[in-house]
C-alpha positions in Angstrom: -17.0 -14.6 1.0 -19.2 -17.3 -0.8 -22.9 -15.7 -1.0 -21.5 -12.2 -1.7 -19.2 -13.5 -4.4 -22.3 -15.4 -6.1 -24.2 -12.0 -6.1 -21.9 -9.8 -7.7 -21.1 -12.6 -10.4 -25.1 -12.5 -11.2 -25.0 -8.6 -11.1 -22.2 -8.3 -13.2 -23.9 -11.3 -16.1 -26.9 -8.8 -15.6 -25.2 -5.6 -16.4 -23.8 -6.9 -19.6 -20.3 -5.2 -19.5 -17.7 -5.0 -21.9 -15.1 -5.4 -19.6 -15.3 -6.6 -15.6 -12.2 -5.8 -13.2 -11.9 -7.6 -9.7 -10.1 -6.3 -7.0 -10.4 -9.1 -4.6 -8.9 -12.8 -4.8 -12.0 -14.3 -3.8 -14.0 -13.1 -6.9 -11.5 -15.0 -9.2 -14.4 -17.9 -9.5 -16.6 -15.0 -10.4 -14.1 -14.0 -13.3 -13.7 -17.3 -14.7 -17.6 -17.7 -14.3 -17.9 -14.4 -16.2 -15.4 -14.8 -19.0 -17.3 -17.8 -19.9 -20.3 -15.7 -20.8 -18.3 -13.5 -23.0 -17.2 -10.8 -20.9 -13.8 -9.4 -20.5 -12.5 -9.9 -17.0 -9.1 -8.5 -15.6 -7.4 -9.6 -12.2 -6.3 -6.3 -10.0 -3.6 -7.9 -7.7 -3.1 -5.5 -5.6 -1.5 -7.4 -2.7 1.3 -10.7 -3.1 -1.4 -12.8 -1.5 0.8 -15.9 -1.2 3.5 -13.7 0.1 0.9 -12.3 2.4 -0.6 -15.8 4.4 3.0 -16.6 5.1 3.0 -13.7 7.6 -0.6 -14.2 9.3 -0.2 -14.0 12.8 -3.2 -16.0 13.5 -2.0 -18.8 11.1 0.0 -21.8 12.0 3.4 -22.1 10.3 2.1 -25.4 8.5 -1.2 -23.9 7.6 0.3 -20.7 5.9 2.5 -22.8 4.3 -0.5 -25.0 3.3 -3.0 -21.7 2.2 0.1 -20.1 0.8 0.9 -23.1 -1.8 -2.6 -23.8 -2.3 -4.0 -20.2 -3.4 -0.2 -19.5 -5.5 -1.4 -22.7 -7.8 -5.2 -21.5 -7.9 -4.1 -18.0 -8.8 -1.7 -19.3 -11.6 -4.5 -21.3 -12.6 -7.3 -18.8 -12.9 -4.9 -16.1 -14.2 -3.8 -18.0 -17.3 -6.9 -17.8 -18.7 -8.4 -14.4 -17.8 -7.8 -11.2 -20.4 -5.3 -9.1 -19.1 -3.5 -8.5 -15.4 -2.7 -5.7 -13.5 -0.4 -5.5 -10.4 0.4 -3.1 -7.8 4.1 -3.2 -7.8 7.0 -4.6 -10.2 7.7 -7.7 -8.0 3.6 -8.7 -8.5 3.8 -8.0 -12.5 7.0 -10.3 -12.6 5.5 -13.4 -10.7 1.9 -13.0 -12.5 3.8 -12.5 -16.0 4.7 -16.1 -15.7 1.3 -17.3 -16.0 -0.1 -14.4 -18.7 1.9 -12.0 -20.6 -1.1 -9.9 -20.8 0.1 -8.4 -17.2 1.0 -4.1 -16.5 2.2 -2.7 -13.3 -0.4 0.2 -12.0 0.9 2.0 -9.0 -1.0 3.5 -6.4 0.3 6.7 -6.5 -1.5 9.6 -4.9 -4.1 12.0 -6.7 -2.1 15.8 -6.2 -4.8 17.4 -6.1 -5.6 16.1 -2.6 -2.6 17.0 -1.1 -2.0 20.6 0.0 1.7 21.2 0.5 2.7 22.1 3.8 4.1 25.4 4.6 7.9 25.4 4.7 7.9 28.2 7.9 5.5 26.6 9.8 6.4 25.2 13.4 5.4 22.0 13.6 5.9 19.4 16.6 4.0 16.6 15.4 4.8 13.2 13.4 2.1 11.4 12.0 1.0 7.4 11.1 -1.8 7.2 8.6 -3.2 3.9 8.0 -4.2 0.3 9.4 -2.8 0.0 12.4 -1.6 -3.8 13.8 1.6 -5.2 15.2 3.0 -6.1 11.9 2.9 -2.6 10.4 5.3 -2.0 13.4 3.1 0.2 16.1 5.0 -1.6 19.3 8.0 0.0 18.1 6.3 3.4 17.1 5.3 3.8 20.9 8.2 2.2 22.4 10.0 5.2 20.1 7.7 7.7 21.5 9.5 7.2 25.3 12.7 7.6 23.8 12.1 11.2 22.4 14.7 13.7 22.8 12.6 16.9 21.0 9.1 17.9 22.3 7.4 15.7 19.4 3.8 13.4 20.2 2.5 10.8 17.3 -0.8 11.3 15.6 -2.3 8.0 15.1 -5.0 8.4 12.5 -6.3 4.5 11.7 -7.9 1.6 13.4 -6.4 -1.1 15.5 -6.5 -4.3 13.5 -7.4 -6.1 17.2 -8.5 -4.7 20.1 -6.2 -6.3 22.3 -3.3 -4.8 20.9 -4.7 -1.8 21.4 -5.1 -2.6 24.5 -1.3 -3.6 24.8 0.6 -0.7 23.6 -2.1 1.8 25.5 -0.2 0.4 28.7 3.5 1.3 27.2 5.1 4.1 28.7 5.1 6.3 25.2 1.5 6.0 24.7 1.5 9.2 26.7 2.8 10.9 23.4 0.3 9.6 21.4 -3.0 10.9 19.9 -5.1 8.1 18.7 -7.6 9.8 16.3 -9.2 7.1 15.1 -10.7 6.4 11.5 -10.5 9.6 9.4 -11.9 10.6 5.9 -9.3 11.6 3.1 -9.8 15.7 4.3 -9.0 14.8 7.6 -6.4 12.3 6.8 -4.6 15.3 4.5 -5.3 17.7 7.7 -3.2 14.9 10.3 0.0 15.7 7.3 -0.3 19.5 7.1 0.7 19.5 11.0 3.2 16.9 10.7 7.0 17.7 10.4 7.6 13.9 9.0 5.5 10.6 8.1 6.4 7.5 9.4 6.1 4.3 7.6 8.0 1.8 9.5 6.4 -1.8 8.7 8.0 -4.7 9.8 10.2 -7.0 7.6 7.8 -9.4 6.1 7.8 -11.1 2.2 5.1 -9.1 1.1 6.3 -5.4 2.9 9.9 -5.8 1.5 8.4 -5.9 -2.0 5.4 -3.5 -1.4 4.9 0.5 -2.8 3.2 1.7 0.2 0.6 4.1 -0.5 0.9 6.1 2.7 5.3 7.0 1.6 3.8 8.3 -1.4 0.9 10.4 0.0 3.5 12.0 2.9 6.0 12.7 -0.3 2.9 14.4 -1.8 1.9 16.4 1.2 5.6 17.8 1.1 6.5 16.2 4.6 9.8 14.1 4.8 9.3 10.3 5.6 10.6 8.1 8.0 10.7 4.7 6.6 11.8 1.3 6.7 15.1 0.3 6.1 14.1 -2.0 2.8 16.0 -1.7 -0.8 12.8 -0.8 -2.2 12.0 1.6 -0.2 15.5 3.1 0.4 16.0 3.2 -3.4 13.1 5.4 -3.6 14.1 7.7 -0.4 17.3 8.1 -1.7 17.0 9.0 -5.3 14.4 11.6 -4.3 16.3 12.7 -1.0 12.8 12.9 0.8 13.5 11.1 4.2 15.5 8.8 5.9 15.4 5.0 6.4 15.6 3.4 9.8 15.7 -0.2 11.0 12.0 -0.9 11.5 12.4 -3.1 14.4 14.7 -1.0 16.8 13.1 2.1 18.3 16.2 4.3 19.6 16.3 4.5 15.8 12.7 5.4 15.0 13.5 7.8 17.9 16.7 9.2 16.5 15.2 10.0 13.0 12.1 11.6 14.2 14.5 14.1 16.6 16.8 14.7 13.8 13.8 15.7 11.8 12.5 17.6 14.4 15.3 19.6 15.4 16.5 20.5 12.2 13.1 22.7 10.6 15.5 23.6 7.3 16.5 19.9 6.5 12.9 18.8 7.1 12.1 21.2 5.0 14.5 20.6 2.3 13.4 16.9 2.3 9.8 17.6 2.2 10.0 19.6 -0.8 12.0 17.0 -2.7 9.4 14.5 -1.9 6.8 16.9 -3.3 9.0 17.6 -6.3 9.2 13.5 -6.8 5.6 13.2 -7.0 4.6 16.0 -9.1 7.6 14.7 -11.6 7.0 10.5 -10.8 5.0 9.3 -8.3 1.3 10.7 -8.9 -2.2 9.0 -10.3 -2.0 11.0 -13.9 1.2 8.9 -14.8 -0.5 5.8 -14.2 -3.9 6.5 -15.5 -2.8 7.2 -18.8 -1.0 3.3 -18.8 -4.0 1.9 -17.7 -6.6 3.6 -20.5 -3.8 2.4 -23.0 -4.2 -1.0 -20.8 -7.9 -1.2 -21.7 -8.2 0.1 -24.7 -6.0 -2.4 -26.3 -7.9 -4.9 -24.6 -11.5 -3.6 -25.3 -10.3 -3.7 -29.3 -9.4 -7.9 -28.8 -12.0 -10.2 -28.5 -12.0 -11.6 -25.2 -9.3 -14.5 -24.6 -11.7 -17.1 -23.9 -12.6 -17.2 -27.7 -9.6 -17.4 -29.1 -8.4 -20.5 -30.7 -5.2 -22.5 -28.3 -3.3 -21.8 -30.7 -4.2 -18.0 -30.9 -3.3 -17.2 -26.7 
């Protein structure tokens, strides 16, 4: 985090560009250090960081607490003075546009092109997870759902265990016999995993920075034309429900995992229904071309400014 961080601030002075973005907190230094030279630097937050060390496992209550504070006044620090802000969801943009006005929302919203929607005839006796896998993104209760299938339905598992002893944990759980853990897959095989799924489940846990998040993985089942299975957040459900595209479940109770994935299952012409709508929401809402087009207008009215760290006090 230190060394690398020094290295691609001196590659970046060497490159001379107009503009530098970072996607990672600890290259802030590097922005400020960059900025000084001349060079336009944007922030990327794509994560509520302070949000996020609250709910680190492997972190004391006091030290989160601690971290949390700590980085929250950094960031609003480094922030203030940097040229422009982008942020992966409206609850980021609002918090960040306290410290520079110079802030725009860019969703992660899936590239269509990748995503092959599936056949509405097809028989299909899968449910798939794509993503990190670890105890906060909810897997205990994805298993423990697994032994509580009614319908004839196993879970593909397409990720990596965040540790290996919870790995080790839920192999031991009686659904784990439903399960097929495939590991780390490329975006062909990941789109592969969703053409044989009859739903996508995205059941995280309820933490600060979930409740608030866009997760990327809804948005790519909507786009594969499979209906989701997702937490029971007003985020989330506001999104499920105005594009009818799945159902929302409490996250932390597996008979209702369970329940959604057999309702799914059993009933080929709602899954279908649902899938198509979430395609239909994509192609209409939730897809990359929307948000590329707001962030080229993002840089090109910055690229036509001088960079903030020449302006006047009195100018910013």
């Amino acid at each position: 985090m230190l060394f690398s961080t020094r290295r691609v601030a001196a590659r970046a002075l060497a490159l001379d560009p107009d503009l530098v973005q970072l996607h990672d907190p600890e290259l802030l230094p590097a922005g400020l250090r960059l900025q000084r030279a001349g060079i336009r630097v944007v922030f990327d937050a794509h994560e509520d960081v302070p949000a996020q060390l609250l709910s680190k496992p492997y972190l004391h209550p006091i030290a989160a607490r601690l971290l949390s504070t700590a980085y929250a006044r950094y960031e609003r620090y480094a922030c203030a003075r940097l040229d422009g802000l982008l942020a992966a969801t409206p609850h980021i943009r609002t918090r960040l546009q306290a410290c520079n006005p110079h802030t725009l929302d860019i969703a992660n919203y899936p590239l269509l092109e990748e995503f092959e929607p599936v056949a509405n005839n097809a028989v299909r006796t899968e449910v798939c997870y794509v993503g990190s896998i670890s105890a906060l993104r909810g897997i205990r209760q994805l298993v423990q759902a697994c032994a509580l299938l009614r319908s004839p339905v196993t879970l593909a598992l397409a990720g990596t265990f965040s540790e290996a002893a919870l790995a080790a944990e839920v192999a031991t759980l009686p659904g784990w016999s439903r399960v097929q853990a495939l590991g780390h897959l490329d975006r062909t095989g990941v789109a592969g995993v969703m053409r044989r799924a009859c739903a996508g489940l995205v059941t995280l846990l309820p933490t600060a920075s979930y409740r608030d998040a866009l997760p990327v993985k809804m948005f790519e089942y909507m786009a594969a034309g499979i209906p989701v299975i997702a937490s029971d957040f007003p985020r989330w459900r506001a999104i499920v429900d105005a594009s009818e595209c799945g159902l929302c479940v409490d996250p932390c109770d597996p008979a209702a995992i369970a329940a959604a994935i057999d309702r799914i299952a059993g009933d080929p012409e709602l899954a279908a229904r649902l899938g198509a709508n979430g395609r239909r929401a994509v192609e209409q809402h939730y897809n990359w071309r929307h948000e590329a087009h707001k962030l080229m207008q993002f840089y090109d009215g910055l690229c036509g400014q001088p960079s903030a760290h020449c302006l006047a006090p009195q100018q910013r």
